[in-house]
N, C-alpha and C positions, 0 to 999 in steps of 0.2 A: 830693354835698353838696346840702342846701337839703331844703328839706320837701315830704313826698310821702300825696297823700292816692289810695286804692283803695274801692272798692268791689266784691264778689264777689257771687254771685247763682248758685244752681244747683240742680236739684230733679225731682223729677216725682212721681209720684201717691203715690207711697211714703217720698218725703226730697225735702228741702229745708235749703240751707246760706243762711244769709246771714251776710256780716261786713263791716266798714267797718275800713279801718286805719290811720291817721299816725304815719308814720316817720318817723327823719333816718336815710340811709342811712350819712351821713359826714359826722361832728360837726367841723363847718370843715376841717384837711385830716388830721385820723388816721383811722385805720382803727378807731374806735370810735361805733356805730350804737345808735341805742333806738328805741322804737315803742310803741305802745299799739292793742289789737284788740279790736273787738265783734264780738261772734258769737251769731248764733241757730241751734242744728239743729232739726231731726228727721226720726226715720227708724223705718221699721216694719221688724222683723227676723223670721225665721222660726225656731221654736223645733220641733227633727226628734226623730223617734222612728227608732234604725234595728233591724233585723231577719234574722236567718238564716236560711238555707231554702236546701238542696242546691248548698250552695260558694258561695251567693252572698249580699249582703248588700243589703239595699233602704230608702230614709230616706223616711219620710212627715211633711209637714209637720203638726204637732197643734196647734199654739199660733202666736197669733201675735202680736207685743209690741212697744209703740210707744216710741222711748228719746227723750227732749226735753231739750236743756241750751240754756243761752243764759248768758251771762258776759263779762266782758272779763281780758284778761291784758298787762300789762304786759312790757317783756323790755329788754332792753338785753346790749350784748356789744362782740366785736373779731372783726374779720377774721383769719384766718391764714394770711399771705399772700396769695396769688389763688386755692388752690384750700378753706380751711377757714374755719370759721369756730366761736368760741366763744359763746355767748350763756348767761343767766340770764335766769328768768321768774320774774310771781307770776300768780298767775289766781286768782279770785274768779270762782264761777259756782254756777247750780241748774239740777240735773236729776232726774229720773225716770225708770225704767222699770215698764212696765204691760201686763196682758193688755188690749187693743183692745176684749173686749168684757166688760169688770169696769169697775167706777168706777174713777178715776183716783183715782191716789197723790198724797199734797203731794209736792214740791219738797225735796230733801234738798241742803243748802247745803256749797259743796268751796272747803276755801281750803288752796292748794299753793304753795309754792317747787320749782323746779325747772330744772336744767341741762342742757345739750345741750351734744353735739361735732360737727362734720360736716365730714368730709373730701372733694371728690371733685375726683379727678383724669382721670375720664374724656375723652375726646378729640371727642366727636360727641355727647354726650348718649342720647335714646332710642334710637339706631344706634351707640353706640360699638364699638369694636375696641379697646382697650387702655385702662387706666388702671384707678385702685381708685377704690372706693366704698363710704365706712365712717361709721357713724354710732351715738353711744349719747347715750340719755337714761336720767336719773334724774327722780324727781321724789317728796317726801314732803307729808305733811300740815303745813299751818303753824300752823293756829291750831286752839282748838275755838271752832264755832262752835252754839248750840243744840245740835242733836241729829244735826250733819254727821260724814259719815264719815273715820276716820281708815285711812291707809294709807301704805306707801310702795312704790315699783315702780322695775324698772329693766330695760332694753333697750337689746340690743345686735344691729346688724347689718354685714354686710361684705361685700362683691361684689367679685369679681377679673373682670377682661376679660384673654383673650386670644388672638392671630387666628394661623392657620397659613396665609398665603395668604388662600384668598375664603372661609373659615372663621373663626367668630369662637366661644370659647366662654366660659360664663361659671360660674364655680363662685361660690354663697352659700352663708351660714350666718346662723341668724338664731336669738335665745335670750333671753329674758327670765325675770324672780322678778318674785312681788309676794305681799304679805300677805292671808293667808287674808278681811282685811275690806274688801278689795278690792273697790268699787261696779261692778254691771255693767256700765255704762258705762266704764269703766277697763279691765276685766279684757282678756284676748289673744285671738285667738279662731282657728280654720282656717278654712278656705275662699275660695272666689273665684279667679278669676284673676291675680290678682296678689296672693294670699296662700297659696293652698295649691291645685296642679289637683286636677281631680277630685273636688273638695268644692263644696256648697253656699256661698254667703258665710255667714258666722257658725255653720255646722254643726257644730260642738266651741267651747266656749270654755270659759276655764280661769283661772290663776294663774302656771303654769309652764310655759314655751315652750321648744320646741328642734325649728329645722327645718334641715337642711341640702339641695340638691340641684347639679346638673348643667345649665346649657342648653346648645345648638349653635343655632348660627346662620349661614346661607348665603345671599346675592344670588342670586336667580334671573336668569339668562340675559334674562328676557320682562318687559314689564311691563303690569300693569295699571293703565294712567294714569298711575300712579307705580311707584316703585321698590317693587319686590316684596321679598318677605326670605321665607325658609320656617324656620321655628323646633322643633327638638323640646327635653323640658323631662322633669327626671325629679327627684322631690321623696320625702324622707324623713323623718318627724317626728311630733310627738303635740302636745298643751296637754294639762295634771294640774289634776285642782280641788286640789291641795294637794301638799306636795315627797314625803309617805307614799305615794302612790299614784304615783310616778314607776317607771315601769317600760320598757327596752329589748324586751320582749321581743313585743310586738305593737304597732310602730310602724307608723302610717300612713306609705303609701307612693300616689306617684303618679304619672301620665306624662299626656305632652298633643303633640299636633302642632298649630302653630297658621301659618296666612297674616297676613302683615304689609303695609299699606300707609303708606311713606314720606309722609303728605296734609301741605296744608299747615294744617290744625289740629291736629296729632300723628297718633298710631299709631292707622290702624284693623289692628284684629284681629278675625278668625273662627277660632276652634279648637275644638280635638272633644278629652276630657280622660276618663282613667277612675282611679278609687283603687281599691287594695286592700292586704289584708294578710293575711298569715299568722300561725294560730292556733297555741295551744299546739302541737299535734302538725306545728306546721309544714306545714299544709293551707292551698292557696293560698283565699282569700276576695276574689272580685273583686264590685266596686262596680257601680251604674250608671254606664252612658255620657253625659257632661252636653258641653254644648255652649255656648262662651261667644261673644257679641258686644259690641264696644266699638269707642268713637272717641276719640279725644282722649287730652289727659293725665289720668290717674287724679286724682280728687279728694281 
């Protein structure tokens, strides 16, 4: 209960978040919350060329493009029980995206309604050993506004934990639609370590999502300062600019071994990741070898 004001702040030479928020988390004593959020981004993304050449395949960065929105969104909702929760939102915002070094785009203005579900019943959060974790958004166009884009989108994802002993493993599935008028900022995309290994961040992106994969997870014996964790991770899936061009037959594939440290500001992780796929004739096509670092919780 009672009113709650945040401030968020985070960034570096390529993106920058800012948002301010006031909440009531718990409108006197029910389980129903509302809030109000401003938010400023931006972030420069890298736009890949990739290439074949003797079983292997190679991505060079060509372009590189700067995405900027700043907006606020209202939301309100219900708790669901202790572990879910329901919300509605509106959001009112403008953004662009731009080659870095062309003149800049106006501001194309986005006014959305949209709903969320989130279920999680995990047990330990970033270290869990059992429980699910499920979550889907929708979200369509509300109004017109000038010359702002219309679209609707929807996404669903779900993680299972589960431990045999000092084994923990975890199976997802993650799958999204959205309309061919789809702004790029909206749109889905592969990549990153906590989106797809063995990709770049934003190296595919699309309209249509379908990723499923595998992880394991094990306590090491030793630790380094903190409680060590050794992780392997094995990922299968593509994005489609459009639902015609959906095809099983040359889905990306990926694997990763990654070191985990328990800190007390979330997970650091060092891992070594590689993608590949097999072509028509079923000829194995491996990727380069990328290598990820991170601290903290994902932004």
């Amino acid at each position: 209960t009672g009113l709650r004001f945040s401030v968020y702040l985070a960034g570096g030479l390529s993106n920058q978040k800012v948002s301010a928020n006031l909440s009531v988390p718990r409108i006197l004593d029910t389980y129903w919350t509302f809030g109000l959020r401003g938010f400023l981004e931006r972030e420069n993304i890298g736009v890949f060329r990739t290439t074949l050449q003797d079983k292997r395949y190679f991505v060079d960065e060509i372009e590189e493009r700067r995405q900027e929105q700043y907006g606020t969104r209202f939301y309100a909702g219900r708790q669901l029980g202790r572990a879910g929760v329901v919300l509605g939102s509106l959001r009112y915002s403008k953004q662009r995206a731009y080659d870095v070094v062309r003149p800049k785009t106006d501001y194309q203005d986005l006014a959305t309604i949209a709903g969320q579900v989130v279920i999680d019943t995990r047990d330990f959060g970033d270290f869990s050993s059992s429980g699910d974790e499920f979550e889907f958004n929708i979200e369509s166009s509300l109004l017109s506004i000038n010359d702002n884009a219309t679209f609707s989108k929807a996404a669903l994802s779900y993680n299972k934990y589960v431990s045999y002993g000092a084994h923990t493993f975890v199976g997802k599935v993650s799958m999204g639609v959205a309309d061919l008028t789809t702004p790029e900022l909206e749109q889905f995309y592969l990549g990153g370590e906590n989106q797809f290994w063995g990709l770049r961040e934003f190296e595919h992106r699309g309209t249509q999502l379908l990723t499923a994969g595998l992880s394991w997870r094990v306590k090491l014996p030793v630790q380094l300062f903190f409680d060590t964790y050794l992780q392997g991770h094995y990922q299968f899936g593509n994005v489609w600019s459009q639902p015609t061009s959906i095809t099983f037959k040359r889905l990306r594939q990926g694997s990763a071994f990654e070191l985990l440290l328990d800190t007390p500001v979330g997970p650091a992780s060092i891992s070594v990741a590689r993608s590949f796929f097999f072509d028509e004739q079923q000829v194995l096509i491996l990727g380069p070898t990328i290598s990820y670092f991170s601290v903290g919780v994902p932004l």
